[in-house]
SERO-4910 file (N, C-alpha, C, O; in steps of 0.05 Angstrom, whole numbers):
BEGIN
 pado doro    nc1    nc2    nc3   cac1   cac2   cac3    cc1    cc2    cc3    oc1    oc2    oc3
  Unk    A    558   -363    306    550   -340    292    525   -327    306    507   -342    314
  Unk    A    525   -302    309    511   -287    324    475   -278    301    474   -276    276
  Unk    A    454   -274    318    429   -274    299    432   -264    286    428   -275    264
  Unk    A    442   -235    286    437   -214    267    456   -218    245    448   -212    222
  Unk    A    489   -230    250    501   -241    228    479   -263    207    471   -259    184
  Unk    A    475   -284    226    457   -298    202    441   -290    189    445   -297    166
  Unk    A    421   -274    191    396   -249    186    418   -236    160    412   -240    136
  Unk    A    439   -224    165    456   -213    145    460   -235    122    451   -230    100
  Unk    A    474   -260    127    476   -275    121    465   -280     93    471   -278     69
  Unk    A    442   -290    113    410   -304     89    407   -285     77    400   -295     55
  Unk    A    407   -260     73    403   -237     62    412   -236     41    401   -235     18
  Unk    A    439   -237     49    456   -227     24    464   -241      9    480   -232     -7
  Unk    A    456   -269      7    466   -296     -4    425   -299    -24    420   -305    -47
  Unk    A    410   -292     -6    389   -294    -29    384   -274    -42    367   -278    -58
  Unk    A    395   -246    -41    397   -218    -51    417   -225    -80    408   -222   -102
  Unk    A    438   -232    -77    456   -243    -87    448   -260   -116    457   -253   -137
  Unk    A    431   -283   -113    423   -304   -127    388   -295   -142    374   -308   -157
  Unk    A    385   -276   -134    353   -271   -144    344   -238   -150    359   -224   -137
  Unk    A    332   -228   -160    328   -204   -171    300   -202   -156    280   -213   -166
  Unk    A    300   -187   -130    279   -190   -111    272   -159   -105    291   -147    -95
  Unk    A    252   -146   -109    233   -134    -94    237   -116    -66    243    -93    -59
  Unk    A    229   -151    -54    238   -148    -28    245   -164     -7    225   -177      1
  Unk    A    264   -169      4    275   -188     19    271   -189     49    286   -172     58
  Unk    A    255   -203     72    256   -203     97    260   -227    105    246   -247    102
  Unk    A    285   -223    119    291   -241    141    289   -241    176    299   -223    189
  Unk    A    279   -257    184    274   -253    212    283   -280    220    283   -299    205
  Unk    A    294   -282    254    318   -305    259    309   -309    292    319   -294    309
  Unk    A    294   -325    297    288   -320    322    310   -352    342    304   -363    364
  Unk    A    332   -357    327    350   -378    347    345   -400    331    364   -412    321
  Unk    A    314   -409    327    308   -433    326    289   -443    299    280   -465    293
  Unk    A    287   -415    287    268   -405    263    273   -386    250    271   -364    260
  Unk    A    282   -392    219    284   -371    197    264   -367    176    260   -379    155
  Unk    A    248   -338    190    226   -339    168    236   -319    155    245   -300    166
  Unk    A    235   -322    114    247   -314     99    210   -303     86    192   -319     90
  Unk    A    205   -282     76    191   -269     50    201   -258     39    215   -240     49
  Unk    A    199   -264      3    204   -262    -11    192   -242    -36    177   -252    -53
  Unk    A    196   -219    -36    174   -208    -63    185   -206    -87    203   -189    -88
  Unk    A    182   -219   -110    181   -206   -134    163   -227   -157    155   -250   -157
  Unk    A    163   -197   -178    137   -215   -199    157   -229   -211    152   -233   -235
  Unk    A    181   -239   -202    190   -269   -226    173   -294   -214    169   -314   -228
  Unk    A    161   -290   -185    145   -314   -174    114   -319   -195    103   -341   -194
  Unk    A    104   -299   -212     83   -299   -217     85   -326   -246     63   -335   -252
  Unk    A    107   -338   -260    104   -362   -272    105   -384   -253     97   -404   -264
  Unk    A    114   -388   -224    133   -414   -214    103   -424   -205     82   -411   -207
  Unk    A    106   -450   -196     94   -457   -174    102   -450   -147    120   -433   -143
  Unk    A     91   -462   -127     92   -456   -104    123   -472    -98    142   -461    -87
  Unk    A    122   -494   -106    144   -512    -98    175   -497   -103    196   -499    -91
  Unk    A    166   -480   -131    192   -474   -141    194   -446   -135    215   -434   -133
  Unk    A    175   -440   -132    187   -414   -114    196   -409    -93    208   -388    -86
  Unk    A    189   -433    -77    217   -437    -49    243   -449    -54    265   -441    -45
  Unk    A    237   -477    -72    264   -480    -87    272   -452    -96    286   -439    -81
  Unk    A    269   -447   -110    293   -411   -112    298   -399    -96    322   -392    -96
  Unk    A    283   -391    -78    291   -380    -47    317   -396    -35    339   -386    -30
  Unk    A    307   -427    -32    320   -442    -14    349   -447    -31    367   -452    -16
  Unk    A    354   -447    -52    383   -457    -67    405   -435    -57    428   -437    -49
  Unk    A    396   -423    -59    429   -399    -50    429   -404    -17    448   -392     -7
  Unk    A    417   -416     -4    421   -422     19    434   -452     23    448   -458     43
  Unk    A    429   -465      7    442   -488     14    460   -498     31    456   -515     48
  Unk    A    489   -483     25    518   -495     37    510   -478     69    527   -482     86
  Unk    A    485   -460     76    490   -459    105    469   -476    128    467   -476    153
  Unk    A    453   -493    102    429   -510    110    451   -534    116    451   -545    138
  Unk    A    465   -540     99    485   -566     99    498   -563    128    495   -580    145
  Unk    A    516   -535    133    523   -537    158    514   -540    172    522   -560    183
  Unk    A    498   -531    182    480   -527    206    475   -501    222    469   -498    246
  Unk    A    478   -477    197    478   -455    211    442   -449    207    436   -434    225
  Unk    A    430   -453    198    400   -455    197    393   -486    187    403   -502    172
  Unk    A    369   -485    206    354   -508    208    330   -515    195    324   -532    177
  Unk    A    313   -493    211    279   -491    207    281   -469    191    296   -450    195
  Unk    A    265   -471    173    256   -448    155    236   -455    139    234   -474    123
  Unk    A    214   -425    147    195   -422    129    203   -393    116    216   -373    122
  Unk    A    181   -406     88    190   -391     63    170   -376     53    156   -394     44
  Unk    A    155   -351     47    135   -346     37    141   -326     18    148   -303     24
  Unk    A    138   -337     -9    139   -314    -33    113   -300    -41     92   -313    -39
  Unk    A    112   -278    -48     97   -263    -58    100   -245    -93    122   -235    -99
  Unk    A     79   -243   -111     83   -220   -117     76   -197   -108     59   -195    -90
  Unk    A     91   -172   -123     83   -147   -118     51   -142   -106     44   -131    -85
  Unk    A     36   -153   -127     -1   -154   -120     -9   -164    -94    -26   -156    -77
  Unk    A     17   -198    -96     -2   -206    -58      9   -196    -44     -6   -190    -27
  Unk    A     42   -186    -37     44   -169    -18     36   -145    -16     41   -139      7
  Unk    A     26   -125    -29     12   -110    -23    -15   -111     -5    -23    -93      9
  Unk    A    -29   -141    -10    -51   -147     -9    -48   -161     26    -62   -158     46
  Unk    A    -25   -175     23    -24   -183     53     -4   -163     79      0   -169    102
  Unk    A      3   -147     69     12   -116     86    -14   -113     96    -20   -124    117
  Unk    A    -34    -98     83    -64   -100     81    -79   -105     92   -101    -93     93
  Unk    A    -74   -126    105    -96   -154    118    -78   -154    136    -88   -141    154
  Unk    A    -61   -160    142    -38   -164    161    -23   -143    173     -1   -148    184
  Unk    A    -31   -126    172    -19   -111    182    -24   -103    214    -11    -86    225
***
């Protein structure tokens, strides 16, 4: 499977499973960094707000179509806040 399929992929499988904001995926071969925005993160912990990220991904973590992945959720407030700073 080619990057930008996977990138589609992860997309539309955590688009799919979660009522998100905003979704970025970036796929560099060997690393899938996923951010995540929406204020349903503002009850979870940290743990479980990648657990939610990470569950609709499962059956392509099992194959082996992604490996490595980092996960960073935000609300509305910190991504605004880290566009901001980060930019």
């Amino acid at each position: 499977m080619e990057v930008g399929e996977i990138e589609t992929l992860v997309n539309k499988l955590i688009n799919e499973a979660l009522e998100l904001d905003e979704v970025h995926v970036t796929f560099d071969g060997s690393q899938c960094r996923i951010n995540a925005v929406s204020d349903m993160f503002d009850d979870l912990s940290r743990v479980k707000r990648q657990q939610a990220v990470l569950k609709p991904l499962a059956d392509i973590i099992k194959d082996g179509t992604i490996h490595a992945i980092t996960v960073k959720t935000f609300n509305k407030a910190q991504w605004k806040r880290d566009k901001l700073f980060n930019s």
